[in-house]
VMD Tcl script that draws the C-alpha trace (Angstrom):
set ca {
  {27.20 47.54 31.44}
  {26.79 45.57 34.51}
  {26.74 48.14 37.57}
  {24.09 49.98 35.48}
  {21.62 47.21 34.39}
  {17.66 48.28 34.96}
  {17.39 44.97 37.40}
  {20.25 45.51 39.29}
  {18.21 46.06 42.37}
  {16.78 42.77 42.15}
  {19.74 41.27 41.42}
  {21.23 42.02 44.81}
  {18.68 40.98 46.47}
  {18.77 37.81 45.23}
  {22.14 37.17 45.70}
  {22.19 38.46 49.31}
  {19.53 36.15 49.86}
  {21.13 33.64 48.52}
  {24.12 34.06 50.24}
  {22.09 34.41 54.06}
  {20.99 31.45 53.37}
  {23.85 29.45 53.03}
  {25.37 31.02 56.28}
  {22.32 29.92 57.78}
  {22.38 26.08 56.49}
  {26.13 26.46 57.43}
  {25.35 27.61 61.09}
  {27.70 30.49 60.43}
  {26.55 32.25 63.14}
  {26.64 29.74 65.94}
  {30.08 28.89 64.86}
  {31.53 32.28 65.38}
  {29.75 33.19 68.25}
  {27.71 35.79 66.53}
  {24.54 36.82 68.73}
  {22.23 38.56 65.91}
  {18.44 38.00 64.87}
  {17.93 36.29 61.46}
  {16.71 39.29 59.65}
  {19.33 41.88 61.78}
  {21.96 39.43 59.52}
  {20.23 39.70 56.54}
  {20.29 43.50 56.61}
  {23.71 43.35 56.82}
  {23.95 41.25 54.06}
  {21.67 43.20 52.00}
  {23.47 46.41 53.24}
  {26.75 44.99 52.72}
  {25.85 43.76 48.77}
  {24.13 47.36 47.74}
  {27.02 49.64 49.08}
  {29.70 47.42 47.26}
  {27.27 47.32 43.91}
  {26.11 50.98 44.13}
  {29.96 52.13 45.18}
  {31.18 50.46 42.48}
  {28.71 51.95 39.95}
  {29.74 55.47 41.31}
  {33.08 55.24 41.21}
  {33.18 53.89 37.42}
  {33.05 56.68 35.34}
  {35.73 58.61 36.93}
  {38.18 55.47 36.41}
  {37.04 55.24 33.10}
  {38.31 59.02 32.77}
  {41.49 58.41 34.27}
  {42.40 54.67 33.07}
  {40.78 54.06 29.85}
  {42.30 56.95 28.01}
  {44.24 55.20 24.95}
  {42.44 52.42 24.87}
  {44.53 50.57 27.70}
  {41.19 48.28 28.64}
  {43.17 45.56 31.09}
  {44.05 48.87 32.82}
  {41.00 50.29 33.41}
  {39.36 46.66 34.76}
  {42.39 46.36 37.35}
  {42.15 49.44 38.76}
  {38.44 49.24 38.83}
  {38.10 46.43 40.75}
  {40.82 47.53 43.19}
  {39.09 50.17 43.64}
  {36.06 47.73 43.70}
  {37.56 46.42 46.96}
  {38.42 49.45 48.83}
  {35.17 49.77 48.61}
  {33.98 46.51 49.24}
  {35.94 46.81 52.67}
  {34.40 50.14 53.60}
  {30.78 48.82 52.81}
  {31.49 45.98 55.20}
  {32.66 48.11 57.99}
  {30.03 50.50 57.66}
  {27.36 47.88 57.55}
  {28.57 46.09 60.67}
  {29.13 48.73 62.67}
  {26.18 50.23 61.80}
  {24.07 47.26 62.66}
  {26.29 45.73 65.39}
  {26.81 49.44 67.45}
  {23.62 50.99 66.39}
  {21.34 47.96 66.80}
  {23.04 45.65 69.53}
  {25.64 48.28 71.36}
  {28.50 45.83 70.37}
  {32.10 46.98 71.14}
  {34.78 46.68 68.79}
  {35.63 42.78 69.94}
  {32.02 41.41 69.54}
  {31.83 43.43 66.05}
  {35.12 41.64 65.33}
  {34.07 38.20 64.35}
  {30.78 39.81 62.24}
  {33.07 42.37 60.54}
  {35.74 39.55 59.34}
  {33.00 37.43 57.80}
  {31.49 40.69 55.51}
  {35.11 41.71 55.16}
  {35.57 38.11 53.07}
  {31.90 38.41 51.73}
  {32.18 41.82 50.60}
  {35.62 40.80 49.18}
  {34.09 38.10 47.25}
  {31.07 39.66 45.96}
  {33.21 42.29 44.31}
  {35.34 39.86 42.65}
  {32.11 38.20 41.37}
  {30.84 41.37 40.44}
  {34.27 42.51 38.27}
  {34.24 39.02 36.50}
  {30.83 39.44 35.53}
  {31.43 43.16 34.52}
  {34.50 42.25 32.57}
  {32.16 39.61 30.84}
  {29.81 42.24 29.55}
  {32.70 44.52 28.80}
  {34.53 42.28 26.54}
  {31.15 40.58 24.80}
  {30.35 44.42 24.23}
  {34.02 45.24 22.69}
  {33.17 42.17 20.31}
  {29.55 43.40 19.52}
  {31.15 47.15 18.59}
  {33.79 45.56 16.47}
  {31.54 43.10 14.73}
  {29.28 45.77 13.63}
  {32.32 48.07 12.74}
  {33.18 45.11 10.93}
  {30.00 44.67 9.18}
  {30.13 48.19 8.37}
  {33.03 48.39 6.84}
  {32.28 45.27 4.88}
  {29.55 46.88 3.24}
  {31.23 50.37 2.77}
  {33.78 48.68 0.69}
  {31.13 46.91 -1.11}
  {28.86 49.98 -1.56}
  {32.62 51.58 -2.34}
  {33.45 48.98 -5.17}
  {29.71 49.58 -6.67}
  {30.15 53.04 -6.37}
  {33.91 53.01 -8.24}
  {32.88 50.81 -10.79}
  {30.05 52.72 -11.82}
  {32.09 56.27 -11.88}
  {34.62 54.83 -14.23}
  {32.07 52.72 -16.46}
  {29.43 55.06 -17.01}
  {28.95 57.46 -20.14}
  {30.79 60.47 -18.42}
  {34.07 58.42 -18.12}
  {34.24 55.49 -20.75}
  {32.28 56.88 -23.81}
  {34.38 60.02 -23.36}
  {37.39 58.31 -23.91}
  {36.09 55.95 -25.87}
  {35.49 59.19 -28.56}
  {39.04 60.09 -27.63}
  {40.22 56.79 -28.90}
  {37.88 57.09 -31.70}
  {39.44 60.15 -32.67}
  {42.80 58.98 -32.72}
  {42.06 55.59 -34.37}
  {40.65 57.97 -37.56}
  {42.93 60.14 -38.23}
  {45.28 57.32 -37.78}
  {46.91 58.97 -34.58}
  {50.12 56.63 -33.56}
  {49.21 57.77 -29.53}
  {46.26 55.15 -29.92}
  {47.87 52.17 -28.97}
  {49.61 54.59 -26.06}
  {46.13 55.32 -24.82}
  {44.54 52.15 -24.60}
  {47.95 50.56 -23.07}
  {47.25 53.47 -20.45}
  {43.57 53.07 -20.22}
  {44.02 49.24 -19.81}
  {46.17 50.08 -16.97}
  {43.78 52.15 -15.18}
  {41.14 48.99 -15.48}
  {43.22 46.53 -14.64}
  {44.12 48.02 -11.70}
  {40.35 48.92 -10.64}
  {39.91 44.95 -11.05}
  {43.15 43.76 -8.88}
  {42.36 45.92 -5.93}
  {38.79 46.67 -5.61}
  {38.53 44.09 -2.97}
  {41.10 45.02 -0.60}
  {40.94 47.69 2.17}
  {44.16 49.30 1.62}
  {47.19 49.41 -0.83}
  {50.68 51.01 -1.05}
  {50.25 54.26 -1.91}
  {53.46 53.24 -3.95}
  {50.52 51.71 -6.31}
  {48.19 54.48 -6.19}
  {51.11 56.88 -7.67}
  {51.94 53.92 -10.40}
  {48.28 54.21 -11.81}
  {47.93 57.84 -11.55}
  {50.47 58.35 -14.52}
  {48.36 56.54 -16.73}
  {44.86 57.62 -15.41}
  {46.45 61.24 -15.75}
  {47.73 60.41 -19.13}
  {43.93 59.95 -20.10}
  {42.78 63.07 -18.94}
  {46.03 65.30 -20.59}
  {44.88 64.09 -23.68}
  {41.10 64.20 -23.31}
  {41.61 68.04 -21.63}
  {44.86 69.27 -22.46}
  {45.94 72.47 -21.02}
  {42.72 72.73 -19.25}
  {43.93 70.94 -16.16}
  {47.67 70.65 -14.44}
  {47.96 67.70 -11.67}
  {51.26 68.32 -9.72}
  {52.63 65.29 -7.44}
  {54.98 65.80 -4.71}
  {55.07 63.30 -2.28}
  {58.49 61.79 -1.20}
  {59.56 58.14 -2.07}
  {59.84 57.47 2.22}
  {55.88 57.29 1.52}
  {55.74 54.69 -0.66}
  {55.04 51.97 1.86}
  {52.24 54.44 3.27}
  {48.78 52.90 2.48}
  {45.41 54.41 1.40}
  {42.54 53.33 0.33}
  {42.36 51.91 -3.15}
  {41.38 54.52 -5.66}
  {41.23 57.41 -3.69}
  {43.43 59.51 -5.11}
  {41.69 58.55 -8.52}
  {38.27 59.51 -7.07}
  {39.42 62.60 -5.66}
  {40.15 64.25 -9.07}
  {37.66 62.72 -10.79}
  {35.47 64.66 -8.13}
  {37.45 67.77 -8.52}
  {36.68 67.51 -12.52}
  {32.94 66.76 -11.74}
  {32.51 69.41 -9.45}
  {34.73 72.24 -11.90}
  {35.03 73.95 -14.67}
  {37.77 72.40 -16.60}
  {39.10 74.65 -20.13}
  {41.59 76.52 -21.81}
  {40.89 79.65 -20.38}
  {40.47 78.43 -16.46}
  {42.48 75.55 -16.43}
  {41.97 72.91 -13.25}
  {44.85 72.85 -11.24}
  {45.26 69.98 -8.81}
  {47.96 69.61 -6.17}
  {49.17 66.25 -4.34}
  {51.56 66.42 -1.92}
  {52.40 64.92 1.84}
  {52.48 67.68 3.86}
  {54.98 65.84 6.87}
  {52.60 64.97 9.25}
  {51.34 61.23 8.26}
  {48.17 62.82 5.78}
  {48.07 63.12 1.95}
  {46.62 66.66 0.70}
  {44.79 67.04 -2.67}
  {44.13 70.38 -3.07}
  {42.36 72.50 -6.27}
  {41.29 75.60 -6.95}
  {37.51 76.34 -6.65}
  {35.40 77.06 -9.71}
  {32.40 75.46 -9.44}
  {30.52 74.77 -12.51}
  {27.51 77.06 -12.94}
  {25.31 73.99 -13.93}
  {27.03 71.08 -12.07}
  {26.46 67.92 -13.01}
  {24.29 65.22 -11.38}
  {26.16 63.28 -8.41}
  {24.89 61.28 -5.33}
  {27.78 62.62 -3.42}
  {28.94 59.37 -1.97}
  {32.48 58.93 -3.52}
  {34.11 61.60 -0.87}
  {31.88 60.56 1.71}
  {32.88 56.94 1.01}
  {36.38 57.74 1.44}
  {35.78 59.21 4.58}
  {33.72 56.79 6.09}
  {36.06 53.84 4.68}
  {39.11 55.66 6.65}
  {36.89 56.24 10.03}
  {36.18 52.46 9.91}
  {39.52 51.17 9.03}
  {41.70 53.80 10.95}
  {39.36 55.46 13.41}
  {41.19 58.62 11.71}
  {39.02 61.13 10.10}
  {39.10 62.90 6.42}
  {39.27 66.17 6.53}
  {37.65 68.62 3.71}
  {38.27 72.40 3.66}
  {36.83 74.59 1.44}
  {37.58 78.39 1.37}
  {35.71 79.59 -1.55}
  {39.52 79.87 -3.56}
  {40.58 76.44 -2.78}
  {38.75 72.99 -1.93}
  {40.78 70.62 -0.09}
  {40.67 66.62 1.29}
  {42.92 65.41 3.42}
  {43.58 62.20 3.27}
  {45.29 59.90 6.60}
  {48.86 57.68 5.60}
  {48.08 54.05 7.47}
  {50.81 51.89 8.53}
  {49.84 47.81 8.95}
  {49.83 46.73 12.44}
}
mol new
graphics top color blue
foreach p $ca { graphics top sphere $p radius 0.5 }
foreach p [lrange $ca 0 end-1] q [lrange $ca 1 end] { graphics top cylinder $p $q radius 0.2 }
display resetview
């Protein structure tokens, strides 16, 4: 930011010699009356320019504590530079009187005239300095949210790769595909049912892998057939129990998360007869989504680069700012998952 920049120092010089020597050309001085040596004025001027800059810079984190909480930005710039000019007015006064009583034993009407020209200097200089600042600030707000931007952009690309791949790969569509086999020998009428249902599942894979959110309405229409697949591929090895009220529908997640979720909870499992999978959805009243399952990892797990959950999260923290949370007690492993409204 601007009060902090490594060449600030030469900065003000600069500009309080720049600024001397236009009162100069101006014959400022002679004007007002003003008896003072040329480099007794610019002092002041110097003086005048570091203790608005360096008050400024002092003063800035503490009313970026007080007025910047929430994200209220035009806040934190007005009260900052009216706080700016409080202490734009006490640098001026100081300075004078320091130079004009200190140096020249002026009384308070011969510092008059002096101290009214640094009062509008110092005035103006702060104003200058707060347009500036609010310059950098805003170019700096743009920089952070093009590169969230940019981010996210690639997340959801690295997310689409990443989803395509842990549907069409052996472990997902050549086991069904023998399930469908199967069924299509012994002449099973539930095959047409299970490629209807399978279809489903692709199709929507294909409609939304582009966008950053959807209904969660949608995410609970392609669950029933996704969890059709895996009844009939595991049977009573695994239970998935919804409860999440219809006042949710309009909620939105990110596509495919619910999907990944137990498809990580099956990776990461042991899924049979004798110790079935049980998975629990449900909105638990406070704007999240919780899928929960019990913990029983599999002795020889199987290989995973870990970035579908970590994906997830990361696609939430970029489009929400809201965080995914993941418990894990050694009985039950649990994500929770944020409900987004559109702004």
């Amino acid at each position: 930011m601007l009060f902090h920049h490594k060449y600030r120092y030469l900065f003000m010089i600069l500009l309080a010699s720049y600024a001397f020597m236009n009162t100069a050309l101006c014959n400022v001085y002679y004007y007002f009356n003003i008896q003072i040596t040329w480099y007794h004025a610019l002092l002041t001027i110097i003086g005048v320019t570091v203790l608005t800059w360096e008050g400024n810079r002092l003063i800035k984190p503490f009313i970026k504590k007080k007025a910047l909480t929430g994200g209220h930005k035009f806040r934190f710039l007005l009260l900052f530079f009216l706080a700016g000019n409080v202490i734009a007015v006490a640098s001026a006064a100081i300075t004078v009187y320091a130079v004009g009583t200190g140096l020249y034993n002026y009384n308070f009407q011969q510092n008059w005239n002096p101290l009214k020209l640094n009062l509008i200097y110092a005035t103006l200089i702060n104003l200058f300095f707060h347009l500036v600042n609010a310059i950098f600030f805003f170019f700096r707000e743009y920089q952070q949210k093009w590169t969230e931007a940019e981010a996210l952009r690639k997340s959801r690309e690295e997310a689409q790769i990443q989803l395509i791949k842990s549907q069409v790969n052996p472990h997902f569509l050549f086991n069904n595909l023998n399930v469908l086999s199967g069924m299509v020998i012994k002449n099973n009428p539930e095959a047409n049912h299970f490629i209807e249902e399978f279809s489903k599942v692709y199709r929507y894979i294909l409609t939304n892998q582009q966008k950053e959110l959807v209904p969660l309405r949608s995410e609970l229409e392609v669950i029933e057939p996704y969890l059709f697949l895996l009844q009939t591929r595991f049977s009573e090895g695994i239970t998935v129990n919804i409860n999440i009220p219809e006042k949710y529908n309009n909620w939105q997640v990110v596509p495919a998360s619910l999907q990944m979720l137990i498809e990580n909870a099956i990776k990461h499992n042991v899924v049979s007869k004798h110790k079935p999978l049980h998975i629990d959805i449900h909105a638990n009243g406070n704007e999240t989504l919780v899928v929960k399952n019990n913990f029983q990892p599999r002795l020889q797990p199987e290989a995973s680069t870990k970035t579908g959950l970590q994906n997830i999260r990361k696609r939430y923290e970029l489009i929400s700012g809201r965080n995914v949370i993941v418990n894990n007690n050694g009985k039950e492993f649990e994500v929770i998952l944020p409900l987004l409204h559109l702004n």
